[in-house]
C-alpha positions in Angstrom: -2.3 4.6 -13.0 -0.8 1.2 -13.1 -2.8 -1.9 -11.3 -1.0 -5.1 -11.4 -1.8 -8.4 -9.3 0.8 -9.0 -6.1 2.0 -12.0 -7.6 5.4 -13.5 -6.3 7.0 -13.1 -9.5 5.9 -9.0 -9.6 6.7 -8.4 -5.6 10.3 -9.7 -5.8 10.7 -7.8 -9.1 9.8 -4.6 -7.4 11.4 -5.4 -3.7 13.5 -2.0 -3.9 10.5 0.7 -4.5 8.7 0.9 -1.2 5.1 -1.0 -0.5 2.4 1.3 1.6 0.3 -0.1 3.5 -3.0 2.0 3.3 -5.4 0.3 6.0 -6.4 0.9 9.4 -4.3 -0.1 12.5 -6.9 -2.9 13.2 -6.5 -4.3 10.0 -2.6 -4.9 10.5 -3.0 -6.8 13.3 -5.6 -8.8 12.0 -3.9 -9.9 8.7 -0.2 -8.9 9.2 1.2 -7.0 6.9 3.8 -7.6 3.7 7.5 -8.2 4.9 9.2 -4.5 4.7 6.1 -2.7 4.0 5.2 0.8 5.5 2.1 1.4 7.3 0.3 4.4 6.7 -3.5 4.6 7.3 -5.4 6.6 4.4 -9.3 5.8 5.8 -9.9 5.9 9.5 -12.1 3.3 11.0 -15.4 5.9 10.0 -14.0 6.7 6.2 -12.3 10.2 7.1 -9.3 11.0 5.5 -6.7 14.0 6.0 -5.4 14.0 2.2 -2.2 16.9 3.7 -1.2 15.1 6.4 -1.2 11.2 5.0 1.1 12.8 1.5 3.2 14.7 4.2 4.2 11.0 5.8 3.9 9.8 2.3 6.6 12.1 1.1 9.1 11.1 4.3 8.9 7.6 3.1 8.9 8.2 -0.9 10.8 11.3 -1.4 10.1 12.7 -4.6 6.7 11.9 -6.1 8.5 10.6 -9.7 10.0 7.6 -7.3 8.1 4.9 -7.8 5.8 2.9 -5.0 3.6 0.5 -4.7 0.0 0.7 -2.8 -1.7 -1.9 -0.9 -5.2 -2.3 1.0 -7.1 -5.6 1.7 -8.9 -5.9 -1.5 -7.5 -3.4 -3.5 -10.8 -1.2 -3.8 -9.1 1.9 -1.8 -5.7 1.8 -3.3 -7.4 1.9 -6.6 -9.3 5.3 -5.6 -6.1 6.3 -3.9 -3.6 5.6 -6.5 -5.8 7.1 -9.4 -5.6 10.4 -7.3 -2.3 10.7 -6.9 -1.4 9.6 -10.6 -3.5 12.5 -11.8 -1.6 14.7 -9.5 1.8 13.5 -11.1 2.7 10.5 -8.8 4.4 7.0 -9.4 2.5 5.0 -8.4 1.3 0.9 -8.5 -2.1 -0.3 -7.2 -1.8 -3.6 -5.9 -5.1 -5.1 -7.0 -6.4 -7.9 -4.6 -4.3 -6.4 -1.9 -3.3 -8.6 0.9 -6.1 -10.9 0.7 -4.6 -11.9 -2.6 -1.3 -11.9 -1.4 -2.7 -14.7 1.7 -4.8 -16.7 -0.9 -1.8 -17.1 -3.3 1.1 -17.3 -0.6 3.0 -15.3 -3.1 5.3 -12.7 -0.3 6.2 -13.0 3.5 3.2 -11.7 5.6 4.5 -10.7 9.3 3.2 -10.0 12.2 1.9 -6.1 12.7 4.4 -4.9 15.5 3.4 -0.9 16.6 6.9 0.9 16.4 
């Protein structure tokens, strides 16, 4: 599993894998979320988790699991759980440690505004 920092520098470098966006629907329209980003909840708002049906969506976004993506959360602490999973089960994937709170405190991508759609 990779982890690296959403700096500006690493986010426009990768700008052409896709970025999920792992929280909850609350979350997005608390914080926003990164420009382009998909939004696919992995914890509901009481921890659950339906592992088939979030890689089901996963796969429509990704494709193939050797295409690379990146992973995002608030802090970084689910992604982390999340993308160590899926590595092991053959996946390429990037944690995006700090997640969007890092993202805010550095101003280092375009945060928009959560739209339902």
């Amino acid at each position: 599993m990779i982890s690296e920092y959403p700096t500006k520098e690493y986010l426009e470098s990768q700008k052409d894998f896709p970025t999920i966006d792992i929280r909850t629907e609350g979350e997005w329209y608390q914080t926003g979320i990164l420009e382009n980003s998909h939004t696919l909840t992995f914890f509901d708002e009481m921890g659950q988790y339906n592992i088939e049906d979030f890689l089901e969506k996963l796969h429509n976004i990704i494709g193939d699991k050797s295409n690379k993506f990146l992973l995002i959360c608030r802090t970084g602490s689910r992604t982390g759980q999340i993308a160590h999973y899926l590595s092991q089960q053959g996946y390429n994937v990037v944690n995006l440690a700090g997640g969007i709170t890092y993202v805010m405190m550095e101003n280092s991508f375009p945060v928009v505004e959560y739209k339902r759609g």
